[in-house]
C-alpha positions as CSV (number, residue, x, y, z in Angstrom):
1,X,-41.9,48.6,22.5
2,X,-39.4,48.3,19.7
3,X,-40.2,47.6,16.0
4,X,-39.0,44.0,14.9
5,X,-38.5,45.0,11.3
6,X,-36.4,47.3,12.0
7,X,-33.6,46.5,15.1
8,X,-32.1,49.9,14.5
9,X,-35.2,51.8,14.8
10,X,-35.4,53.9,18.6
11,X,-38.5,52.7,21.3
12,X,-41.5,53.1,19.6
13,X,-43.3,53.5,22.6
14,X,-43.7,52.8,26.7
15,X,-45.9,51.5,28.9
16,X,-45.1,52.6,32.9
17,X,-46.2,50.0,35.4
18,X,-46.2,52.4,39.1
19,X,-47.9,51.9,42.1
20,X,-50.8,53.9,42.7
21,X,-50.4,54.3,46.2
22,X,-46.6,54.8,46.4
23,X,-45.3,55.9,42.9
24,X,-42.6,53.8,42.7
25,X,-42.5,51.9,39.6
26,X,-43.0,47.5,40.1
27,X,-41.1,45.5,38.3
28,X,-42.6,43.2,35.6
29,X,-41.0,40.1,35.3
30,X,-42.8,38.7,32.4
31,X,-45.1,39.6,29.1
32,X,-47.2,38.4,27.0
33,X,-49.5,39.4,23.8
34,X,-53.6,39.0,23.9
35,X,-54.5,36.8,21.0
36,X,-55.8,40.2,18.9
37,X,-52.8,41.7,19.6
38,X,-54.3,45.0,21.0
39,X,-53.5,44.1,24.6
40,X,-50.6,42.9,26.5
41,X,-50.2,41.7,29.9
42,X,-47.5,42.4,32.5
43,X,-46.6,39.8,35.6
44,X,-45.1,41.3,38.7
45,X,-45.5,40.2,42.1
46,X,-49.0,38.7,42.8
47,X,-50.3,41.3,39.9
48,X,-51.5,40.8,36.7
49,X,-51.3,44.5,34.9
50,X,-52.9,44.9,31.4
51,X,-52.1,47.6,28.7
52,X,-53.7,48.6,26.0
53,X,-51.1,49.1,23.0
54,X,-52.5,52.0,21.4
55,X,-52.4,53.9,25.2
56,X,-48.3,54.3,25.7
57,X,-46.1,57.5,26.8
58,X,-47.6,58.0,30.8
59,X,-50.4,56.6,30.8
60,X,-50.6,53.3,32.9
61,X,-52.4,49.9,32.6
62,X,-55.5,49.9,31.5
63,X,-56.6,47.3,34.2
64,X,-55.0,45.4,37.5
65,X,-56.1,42.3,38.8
66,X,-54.2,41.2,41.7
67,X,-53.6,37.1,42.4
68,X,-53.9,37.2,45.8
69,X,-57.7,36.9,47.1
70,X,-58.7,40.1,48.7
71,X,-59.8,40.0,52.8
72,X,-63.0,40.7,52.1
73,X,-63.6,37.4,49.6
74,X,-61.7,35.4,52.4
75,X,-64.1,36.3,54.9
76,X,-66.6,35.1,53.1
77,X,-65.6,32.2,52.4
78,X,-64.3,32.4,48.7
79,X,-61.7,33.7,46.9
80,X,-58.8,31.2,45.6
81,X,-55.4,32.7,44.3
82,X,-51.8,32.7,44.4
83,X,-48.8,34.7,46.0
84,X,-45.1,35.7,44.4
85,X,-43.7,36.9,41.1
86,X,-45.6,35.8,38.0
87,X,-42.3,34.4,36.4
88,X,-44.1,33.2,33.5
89,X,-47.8,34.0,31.0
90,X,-48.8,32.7,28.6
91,X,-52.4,32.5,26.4
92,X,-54.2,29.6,24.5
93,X,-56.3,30.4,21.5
94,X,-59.2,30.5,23.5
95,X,-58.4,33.2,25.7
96,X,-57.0,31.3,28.9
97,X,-54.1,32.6,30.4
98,X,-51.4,30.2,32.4
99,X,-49.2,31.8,34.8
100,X,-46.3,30.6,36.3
101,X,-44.5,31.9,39.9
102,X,-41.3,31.3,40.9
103,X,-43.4,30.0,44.4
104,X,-43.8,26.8,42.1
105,X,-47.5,27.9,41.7
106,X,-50.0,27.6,38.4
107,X,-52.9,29.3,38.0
108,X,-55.3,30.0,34.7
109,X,-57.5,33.1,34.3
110,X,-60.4,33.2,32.0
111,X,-60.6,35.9,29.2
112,X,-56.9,36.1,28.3
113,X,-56.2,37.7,32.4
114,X,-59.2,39.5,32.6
115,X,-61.7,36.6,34.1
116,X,-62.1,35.1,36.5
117,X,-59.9,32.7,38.3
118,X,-60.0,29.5,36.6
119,X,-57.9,27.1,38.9
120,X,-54.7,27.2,40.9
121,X,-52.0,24.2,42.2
122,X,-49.0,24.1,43.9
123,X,-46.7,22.0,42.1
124,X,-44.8,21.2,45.4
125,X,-47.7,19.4,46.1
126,X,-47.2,16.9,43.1
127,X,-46.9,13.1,44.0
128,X,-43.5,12.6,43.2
129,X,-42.0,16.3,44.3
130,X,-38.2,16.2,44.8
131,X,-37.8,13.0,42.4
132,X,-34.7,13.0,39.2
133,X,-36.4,16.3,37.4
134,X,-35.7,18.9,40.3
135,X,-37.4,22.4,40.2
136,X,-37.3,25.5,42.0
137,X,-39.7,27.8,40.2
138,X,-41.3,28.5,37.0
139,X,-39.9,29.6,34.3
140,X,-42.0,28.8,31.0
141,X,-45.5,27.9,30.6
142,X,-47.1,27.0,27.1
143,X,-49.9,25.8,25.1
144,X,-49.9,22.5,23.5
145,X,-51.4,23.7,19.8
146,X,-55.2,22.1,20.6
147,X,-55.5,24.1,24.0
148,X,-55.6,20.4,26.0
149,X,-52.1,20.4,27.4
150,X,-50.1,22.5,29.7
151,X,-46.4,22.6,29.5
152,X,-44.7,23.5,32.7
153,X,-40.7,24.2,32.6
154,X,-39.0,24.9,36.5
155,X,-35.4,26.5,36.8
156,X,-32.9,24.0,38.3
157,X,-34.9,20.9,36.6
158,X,-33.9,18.4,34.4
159,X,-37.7,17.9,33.3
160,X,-40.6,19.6,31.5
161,X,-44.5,18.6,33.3
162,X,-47.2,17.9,30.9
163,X,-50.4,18.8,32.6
164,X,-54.2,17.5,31.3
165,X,-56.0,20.9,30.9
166,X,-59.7,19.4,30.5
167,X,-59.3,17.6,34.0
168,X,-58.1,21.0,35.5
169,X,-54.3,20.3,35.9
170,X,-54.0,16.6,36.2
171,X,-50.6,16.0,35.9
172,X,-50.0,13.2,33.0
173,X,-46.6,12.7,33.2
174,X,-42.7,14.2,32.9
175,X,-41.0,14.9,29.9
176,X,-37.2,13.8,31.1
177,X,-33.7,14.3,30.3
178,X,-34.0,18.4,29.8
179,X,-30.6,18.6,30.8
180,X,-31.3,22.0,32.2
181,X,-30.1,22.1,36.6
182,X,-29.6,26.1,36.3
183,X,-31.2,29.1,38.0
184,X,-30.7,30.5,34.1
185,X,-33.8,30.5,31.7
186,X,-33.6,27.6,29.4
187,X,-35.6,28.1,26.1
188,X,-38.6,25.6,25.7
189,X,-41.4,25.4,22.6
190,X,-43.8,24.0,21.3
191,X,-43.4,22.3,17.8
192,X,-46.4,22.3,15.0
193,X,-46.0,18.3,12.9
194,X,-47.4,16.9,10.7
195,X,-48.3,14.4,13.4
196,X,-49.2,16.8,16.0
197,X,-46.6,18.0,17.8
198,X,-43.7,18.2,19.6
199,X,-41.6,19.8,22.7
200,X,-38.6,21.1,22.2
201,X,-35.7,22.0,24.9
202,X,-32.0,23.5,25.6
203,X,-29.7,22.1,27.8
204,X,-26.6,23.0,29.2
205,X,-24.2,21.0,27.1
206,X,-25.8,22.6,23.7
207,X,-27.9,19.7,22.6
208,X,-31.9,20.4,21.8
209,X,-33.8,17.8,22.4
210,X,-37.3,16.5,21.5
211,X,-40.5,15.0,22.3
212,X,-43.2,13.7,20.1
213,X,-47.0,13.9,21.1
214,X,-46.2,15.0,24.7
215,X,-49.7,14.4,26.1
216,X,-50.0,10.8,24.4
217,X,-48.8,9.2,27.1
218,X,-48.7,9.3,31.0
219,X,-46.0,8.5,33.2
220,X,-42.1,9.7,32.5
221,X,-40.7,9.5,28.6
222,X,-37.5,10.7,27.6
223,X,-36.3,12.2,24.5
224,X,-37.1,10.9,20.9
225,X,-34.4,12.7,19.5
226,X,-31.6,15.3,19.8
227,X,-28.8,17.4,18.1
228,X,-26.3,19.5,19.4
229,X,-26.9,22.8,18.0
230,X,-23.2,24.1,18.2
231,X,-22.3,20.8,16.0
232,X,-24.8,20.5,13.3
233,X,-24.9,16.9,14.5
234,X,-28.8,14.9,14.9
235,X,-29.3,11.9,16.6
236,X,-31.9,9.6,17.1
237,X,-32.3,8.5,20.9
């Protein structure tokens, strides 16, 4: 942990993530902040590890919930979760977490990580897989501000999903014309309007482009509007 207000300060503090049972330390390959701020959480592969700020130096997460279903809730019949590297977390403002794999998996967890399992889909089993808007893994997950929509952003995919939150992950429709076929992270947020709000992506060639009131409408949209941010140019679609 470093301290934003001051980029020449040394680490504050640290937070090891090792395996009990071997010692060898697991990657994390993405973070994110409870709402309060007192927790963060931690995505390796198939684990969800959460810290407690105020407990840094050697001491470990403070909890561990792992995303695959254990045998013993398979045998009896329940259990639902998902396997690979949590690429991507993030939490709404009413304490559900989204996660993201690079498997092409979502899942939500209840009580910002620390609930129980919520729902889980493949998106390779999307009506439509393979179409214009490619995708090879997660790589961004967000909130739409009122908690109803899920944004979903793949490497190698020219598209951003908008998912339906109250109906459990119905998919609503694509948001098209990313411009972003790369294994590299392209940046994607969420915009507060006046009207609502809307999505913002990077691309490849430099341009940032836009769309309003994602969730308004099913089916595939394109942008609204665009500008290239290495010009200072904005354009209208």
């Amino acid at each position: 942990m470093t301290n934003t207000l001051d980029p020449t300060s040394s680490i504050v503090a640290s937070y090891p993530l090792v395996n009990p049972q071997t010692e060898r330390y697991t990657t994390p390959y993405s973070l994110v902040f409870t709402t309060g701020g007192t927790h963060f959480l931690a995505g390796a592969d198939s684990l969800l590890a959460v810290f407690d700020v105020s407990r840094y130096g050697t001491t470990g997460p403070v909890e561990r919930h792992a995303t695959i279903p254990s045998r013993r809730k398979k045998i009896v019949g329940g259990g639902v979760g998902i396997k690979g590297i949590l690429s991507a977390l993030a939490v709404d403002g009413g304490g559900m977490l989204a996660v993201g794999t690079y498997t092409r998996c979502v899942g939500l967890y209840g009580s910002e990580g620390r609930g129980e399992t919520v729902a889980v889909w493949s998106l390779t089993d999307e009506n439509g897989d393979g179409d214009s808007i490619g995708g090879s893994g997660v790589t961004q997950v967000l909130w739409s501000p009122c908690g109803k929509y899920l944004y979903v952003a793949e490497r190698g995919s020219d598209g951003i999903i908008v998912y339906d939150i109250r109906l459990l992950g119905r998919k609503v429709g694509v948001l098209e014309g990313r411009k972003a076929r790369t294994n590299q992270r392209m940046s994607v947020d969420v915009v507060v309007t006046r009207e609502g709000h809307e999505v913002w992506a990077g691309g490849t060639d430099g341009v940032v482009r836009f769309w309003k009131q994602p969730g308004s409408e099913e089916g595939a949209r394109g942008p609204v509007g665009e500008f290239a941010s290495h010009q200072g140019k904005f354009e209208w679609c």
